[in-house]
MARMARFI-457866 format. One record per residue (C-alpha): residue number from 1; x, y, z; residue in three letters. Coordinates in nm, 2 decimals, always signed. Example, Ala and Ser with C-alpha at 12.3 -4.5 7.8 and 13.67 -1.06 7.14 Angstrom:
<recs>
1|+1.23|-0.45|+0.78|ALA
2|+1.37|-0.11|+0.71|SER
</recs>
This chain:
<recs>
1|+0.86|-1.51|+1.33|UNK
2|+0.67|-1.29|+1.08|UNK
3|+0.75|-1.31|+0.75|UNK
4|+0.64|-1.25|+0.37|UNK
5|+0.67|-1.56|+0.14|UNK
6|+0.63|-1.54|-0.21|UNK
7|+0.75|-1.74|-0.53|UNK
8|+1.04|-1.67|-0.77|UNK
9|+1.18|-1.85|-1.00|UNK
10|+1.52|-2.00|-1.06|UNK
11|+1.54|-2.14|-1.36|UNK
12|+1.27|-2.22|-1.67|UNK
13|+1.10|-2.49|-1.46|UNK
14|+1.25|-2.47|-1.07|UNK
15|+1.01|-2.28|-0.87|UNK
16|+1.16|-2.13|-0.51|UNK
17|+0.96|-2.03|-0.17|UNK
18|+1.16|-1.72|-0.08|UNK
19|+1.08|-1.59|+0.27|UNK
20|+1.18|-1.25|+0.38|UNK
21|+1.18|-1.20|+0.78|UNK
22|+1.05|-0.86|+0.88|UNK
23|+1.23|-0.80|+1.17|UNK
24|+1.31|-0.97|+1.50|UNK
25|+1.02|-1.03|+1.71|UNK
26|+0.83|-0.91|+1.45|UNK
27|+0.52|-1.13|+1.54|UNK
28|+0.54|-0.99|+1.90|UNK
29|+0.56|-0.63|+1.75|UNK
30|+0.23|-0.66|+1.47|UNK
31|+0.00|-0.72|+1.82|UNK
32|+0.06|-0.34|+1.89|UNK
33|-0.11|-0.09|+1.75|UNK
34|+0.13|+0.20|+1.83|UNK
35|+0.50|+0.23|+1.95|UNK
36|+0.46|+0.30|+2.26|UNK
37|+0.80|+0.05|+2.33|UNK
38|+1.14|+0.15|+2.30|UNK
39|+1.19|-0.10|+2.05|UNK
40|+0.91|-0.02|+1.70|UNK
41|+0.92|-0.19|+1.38|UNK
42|+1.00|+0.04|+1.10|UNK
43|+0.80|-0.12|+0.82|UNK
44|+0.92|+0.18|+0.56|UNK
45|+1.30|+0.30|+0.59|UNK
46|+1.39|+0.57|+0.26|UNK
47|+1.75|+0.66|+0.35|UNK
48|+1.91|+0.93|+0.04|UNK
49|+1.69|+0.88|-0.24|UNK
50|+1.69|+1.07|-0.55|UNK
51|+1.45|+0.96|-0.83|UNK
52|+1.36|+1.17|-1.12|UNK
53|+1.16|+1.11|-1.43|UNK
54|+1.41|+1.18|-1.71|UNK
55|+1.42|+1.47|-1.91|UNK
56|+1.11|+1.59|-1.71|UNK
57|+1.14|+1.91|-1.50|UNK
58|+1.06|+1.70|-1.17|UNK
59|+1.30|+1.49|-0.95|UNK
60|+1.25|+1.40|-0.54|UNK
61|+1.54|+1.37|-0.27|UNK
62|+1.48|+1.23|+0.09|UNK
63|+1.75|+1.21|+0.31|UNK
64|+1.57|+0.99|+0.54|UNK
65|+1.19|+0.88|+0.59|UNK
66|+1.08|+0.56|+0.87|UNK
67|+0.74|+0.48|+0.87|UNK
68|+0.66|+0.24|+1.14|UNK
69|+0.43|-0.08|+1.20|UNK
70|+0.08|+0.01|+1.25|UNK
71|+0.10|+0.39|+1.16|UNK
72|-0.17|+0.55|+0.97|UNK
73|-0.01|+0.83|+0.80|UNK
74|-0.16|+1.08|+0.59|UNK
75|+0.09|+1.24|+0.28|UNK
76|-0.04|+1.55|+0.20|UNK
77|+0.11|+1.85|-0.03|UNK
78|+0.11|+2.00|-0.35|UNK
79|+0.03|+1.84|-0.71|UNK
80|+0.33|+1.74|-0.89|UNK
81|+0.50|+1.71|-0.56|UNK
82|+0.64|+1.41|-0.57|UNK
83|+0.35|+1.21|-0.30|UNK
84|+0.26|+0.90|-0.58|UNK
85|+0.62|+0.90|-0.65|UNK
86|+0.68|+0.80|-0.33|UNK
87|+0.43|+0.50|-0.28|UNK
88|+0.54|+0.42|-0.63|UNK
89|+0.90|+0.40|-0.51|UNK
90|+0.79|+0.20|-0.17|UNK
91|+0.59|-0.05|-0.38|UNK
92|+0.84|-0.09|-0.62|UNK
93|+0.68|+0.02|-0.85|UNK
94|+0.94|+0.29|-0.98|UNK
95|+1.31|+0.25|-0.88|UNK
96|+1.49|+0.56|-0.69|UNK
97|+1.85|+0.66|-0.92|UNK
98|+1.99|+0.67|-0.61|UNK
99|+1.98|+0.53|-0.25|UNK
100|+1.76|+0.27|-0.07|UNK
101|+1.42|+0.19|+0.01|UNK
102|+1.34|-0.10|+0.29|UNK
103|+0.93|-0.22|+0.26|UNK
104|+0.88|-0.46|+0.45|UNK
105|+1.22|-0.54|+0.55|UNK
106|+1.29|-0.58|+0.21|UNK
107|+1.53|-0.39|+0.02|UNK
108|+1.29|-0.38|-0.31|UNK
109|+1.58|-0.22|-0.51|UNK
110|+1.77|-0.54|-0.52|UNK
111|+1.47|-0.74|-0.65|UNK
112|+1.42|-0.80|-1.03|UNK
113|+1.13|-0.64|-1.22|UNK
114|+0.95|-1.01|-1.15|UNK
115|+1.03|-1.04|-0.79|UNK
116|+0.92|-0.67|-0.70|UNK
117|+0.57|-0.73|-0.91|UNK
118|+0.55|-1.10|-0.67|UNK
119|+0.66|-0.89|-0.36|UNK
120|+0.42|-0.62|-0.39|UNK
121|+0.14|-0.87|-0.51|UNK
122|+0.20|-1.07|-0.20|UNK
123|+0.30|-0.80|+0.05|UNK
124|+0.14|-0.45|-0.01|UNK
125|-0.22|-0.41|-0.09|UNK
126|-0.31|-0.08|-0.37|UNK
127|-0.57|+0.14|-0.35|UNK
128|-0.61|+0.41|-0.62|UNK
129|-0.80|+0.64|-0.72|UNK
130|-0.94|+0.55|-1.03|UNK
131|-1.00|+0.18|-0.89|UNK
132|-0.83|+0.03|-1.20|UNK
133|-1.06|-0.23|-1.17|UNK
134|-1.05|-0.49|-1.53|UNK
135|-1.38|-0.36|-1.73|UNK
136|-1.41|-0.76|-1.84|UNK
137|-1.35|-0.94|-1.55|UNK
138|-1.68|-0.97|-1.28|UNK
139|-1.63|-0.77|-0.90|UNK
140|-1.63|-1.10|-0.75|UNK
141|-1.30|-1.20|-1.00|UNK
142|-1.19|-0.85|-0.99|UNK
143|-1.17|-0.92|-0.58|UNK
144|-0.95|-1.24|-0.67|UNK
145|-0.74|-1.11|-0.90|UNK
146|-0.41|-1.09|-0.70|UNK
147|-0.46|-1.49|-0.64|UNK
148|-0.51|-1.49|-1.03|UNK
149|-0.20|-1.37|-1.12|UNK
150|+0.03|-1.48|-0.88|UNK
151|+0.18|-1.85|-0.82|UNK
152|+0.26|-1.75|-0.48|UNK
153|-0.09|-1.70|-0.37|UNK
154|-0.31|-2.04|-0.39|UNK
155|-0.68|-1.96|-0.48|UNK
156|-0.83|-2.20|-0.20|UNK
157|-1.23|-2.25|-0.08|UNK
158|-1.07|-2.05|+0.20|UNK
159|-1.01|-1.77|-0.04|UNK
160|-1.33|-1.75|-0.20|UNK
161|-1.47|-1.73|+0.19|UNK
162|-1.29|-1.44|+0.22|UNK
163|-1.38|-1.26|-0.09|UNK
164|-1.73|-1.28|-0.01|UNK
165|-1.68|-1.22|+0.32|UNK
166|-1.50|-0.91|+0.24|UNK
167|-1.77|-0.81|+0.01|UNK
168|-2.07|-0.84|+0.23|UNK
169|-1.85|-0.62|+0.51|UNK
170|-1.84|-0.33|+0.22|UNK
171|-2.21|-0.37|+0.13|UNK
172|-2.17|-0.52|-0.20|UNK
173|-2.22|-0.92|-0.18|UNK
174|-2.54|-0.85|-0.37|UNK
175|-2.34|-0.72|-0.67|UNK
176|-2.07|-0.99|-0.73|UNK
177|-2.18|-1.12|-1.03|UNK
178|-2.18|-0.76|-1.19|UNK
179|-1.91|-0.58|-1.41|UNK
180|-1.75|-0.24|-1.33|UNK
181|-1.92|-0.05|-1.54|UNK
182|-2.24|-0.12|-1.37|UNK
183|-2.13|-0.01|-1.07|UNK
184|-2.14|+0.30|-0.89|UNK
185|-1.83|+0.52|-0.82|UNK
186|-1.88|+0.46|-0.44|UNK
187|-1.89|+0.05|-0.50|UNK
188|-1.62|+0.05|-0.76|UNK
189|-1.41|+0.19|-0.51|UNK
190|-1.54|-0.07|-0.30|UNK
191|-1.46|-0.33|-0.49|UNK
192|-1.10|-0.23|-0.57|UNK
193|-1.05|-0.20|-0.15|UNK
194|-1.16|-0.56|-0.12|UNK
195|-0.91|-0.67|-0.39|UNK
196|-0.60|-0.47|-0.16|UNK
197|-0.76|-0.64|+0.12|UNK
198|-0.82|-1.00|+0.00|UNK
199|-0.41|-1.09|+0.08|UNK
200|-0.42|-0.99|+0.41|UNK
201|-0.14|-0.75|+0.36|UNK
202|+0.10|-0.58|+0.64|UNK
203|+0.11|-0.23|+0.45|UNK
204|-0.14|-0.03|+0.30|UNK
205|-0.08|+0.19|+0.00|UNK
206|-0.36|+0.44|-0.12|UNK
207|-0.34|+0.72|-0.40|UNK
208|-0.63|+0.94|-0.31|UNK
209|-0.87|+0.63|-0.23|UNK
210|-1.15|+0.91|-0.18|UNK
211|-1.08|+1.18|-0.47|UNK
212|-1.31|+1.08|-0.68|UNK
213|-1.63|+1.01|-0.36|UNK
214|-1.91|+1.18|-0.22|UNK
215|-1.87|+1.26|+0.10|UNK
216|-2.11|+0.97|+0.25|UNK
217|-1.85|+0.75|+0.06|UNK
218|-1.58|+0.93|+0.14|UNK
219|-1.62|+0.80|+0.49|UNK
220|-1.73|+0.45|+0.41|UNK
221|-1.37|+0.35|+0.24|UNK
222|-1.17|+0.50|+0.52|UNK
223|-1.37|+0.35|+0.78|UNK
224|-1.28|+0.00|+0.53|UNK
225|-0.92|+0.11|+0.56|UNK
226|-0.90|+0.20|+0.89|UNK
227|-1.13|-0.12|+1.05|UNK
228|-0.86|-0.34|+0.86|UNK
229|-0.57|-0.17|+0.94|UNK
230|-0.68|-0.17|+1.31|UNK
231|-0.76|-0.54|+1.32|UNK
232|-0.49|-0.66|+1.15|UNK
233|-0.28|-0.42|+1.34|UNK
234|-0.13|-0.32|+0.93|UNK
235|+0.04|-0.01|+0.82|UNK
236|-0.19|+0.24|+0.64|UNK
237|-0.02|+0.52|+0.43|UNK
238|-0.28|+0.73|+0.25|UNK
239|-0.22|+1.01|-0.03|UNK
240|-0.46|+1.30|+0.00|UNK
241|-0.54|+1.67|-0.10|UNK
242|-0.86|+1.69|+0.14|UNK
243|-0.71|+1.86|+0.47|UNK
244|-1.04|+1.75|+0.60|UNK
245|-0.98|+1.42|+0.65|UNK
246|-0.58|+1.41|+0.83|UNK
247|-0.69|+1.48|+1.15|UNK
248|-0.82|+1.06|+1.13|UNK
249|-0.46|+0.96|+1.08|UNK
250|-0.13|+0.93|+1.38|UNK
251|+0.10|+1.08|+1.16|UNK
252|+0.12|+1.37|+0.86|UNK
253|+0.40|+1.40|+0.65|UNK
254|+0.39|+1.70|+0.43|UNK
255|+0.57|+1.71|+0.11|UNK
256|+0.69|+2.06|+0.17|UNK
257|+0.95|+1.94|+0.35|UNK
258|+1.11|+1.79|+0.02|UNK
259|+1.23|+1.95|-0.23|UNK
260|+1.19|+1.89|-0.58|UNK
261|+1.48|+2.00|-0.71|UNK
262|+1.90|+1.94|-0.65|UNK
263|+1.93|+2.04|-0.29|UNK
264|+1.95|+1.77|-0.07|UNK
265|+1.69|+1.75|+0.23|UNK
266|+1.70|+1.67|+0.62|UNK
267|+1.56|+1.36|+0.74|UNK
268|+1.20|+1.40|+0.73|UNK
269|+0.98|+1.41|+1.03|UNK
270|+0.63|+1.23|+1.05|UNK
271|+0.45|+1.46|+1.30|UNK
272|+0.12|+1.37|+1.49|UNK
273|-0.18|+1.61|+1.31|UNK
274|-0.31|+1.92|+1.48|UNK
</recs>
């Protein structure tokens, strides 16, 4: 059975293993890289959200949204559409006012502030666009910093192999030792993809992972992104303005077909690109 295990706390000194399955024959499920089955694991069910920011002019409604296992989907639309909001809402990140979001098979809602940062630490690896990389830790601690802040995820030899590993695949083992700010934007980015990467994660989560690239890097991180997702047979959902790029993804959903304002929507289709 495949599951995602992380720690939480139930009192000032009682720490608990928690375990949340992903679905039945879940483990038989990962091994396939698309749902070509009748049966397909829906890693990301959004079933009558509404989430808006306040007194901000801006709120998002989705009547219905399933991502499945081992989709690579590319969100495209607008700015100020509502596409971050909704890996911020998956990742739990933000909480919807209304309705439920499943990652994972988890109902992140019903988690506490503590148990959604452990969750997504242990369970979702983040990519974003301005790497948010720590200026005064080193790339190679940078890499490790999920097994730094986390109880849940032991920092073994094992690890370590892994990092490096990891490193040498994107071209910077030779750079370990350096801080951000003495890389370049391509290897920053780099960097930051390892650290999603380091976990082993089922589900991918990147914020325009390339907005800020060349094109020759451009290519590198989502040949990173897609290699991984591939071999780990993981669920890759990518934010992205550059039309260029979707035709490398199974699925598009495009953010016109929500609307941000009061109206409610249809459930939204994740069509294959043209």
């Amino acid at each position: 059975m495949s599951y995602i295990s992380y720690i939480t706390t139930a009192g000032p000194s009682s720490p608990v293993t928690r375990r949340y399955t992903l679905a039945p024959k879940a483990q038989e499920l990962r091994r396939r890289r698309s749902c070509t089955h009748a049966i397909c694991l829906i890693v990301i069910h959004v079933k009558d959200l509404f989430f808006s920011y306040g007194q901000a002019d801006f709120s998002l409604r989705i009547a219905e949204l399933n991502i499945n296992d081992g989709e690579s989907v590319a969100v495209t639309g607008s700015s100020g559409s509502g596409k971050t909001t909704l890996l911020n809402l998956i990742a739990g990140i933000a909480l919807p006012a209304s309705g439920r979001i499943e990652t994972n098979g988890v109902d992140v809602g019903s988690l506490s502030e503590s148990d959604r940062r452990k969750f997504r630490i242990s369970a979702i690896g983040l990519v974003f666009q301005e790497f948010e990389l720590l200026e005064y830790l080193t790339v190679l601690d940078n890499i490790l910093l999920p097994f730094r802040v986390s109880r849940a995820l032991p920092l073994t030899p094992d690890v370590r192999d892994r990092a490096l590993a990891l490193a040498d695949e994107v071209e910077i083992a030779d750079k370990l030792a350096r801080y951000p700010d003495q890389l370049s934007q391509g290897e920053r980015q780099r960097a930051a993809v390892c650290r999603a990467l380091i976990t082993r994660p089922p589900l991918l989560l990147a914020d325009e992972p390339t907005g800020n690239l060349d094109p020759a890097n451009t290519d590198r991180v989502l040949d990173i992104l897609f290699d991984y997702a591939n071999r780990e047979v993981a669920t890759l959902v990518t934010v992205t303005h550059d039309h260029d790029l979707i035709d490398r993804f199974s699925t598009v959903i495009d953010f016109k077909q929500f609307h941000a304002s009061g109206t409610a929507e249809q459930p939204a289709e994740a069509v294959p690109p043209t």
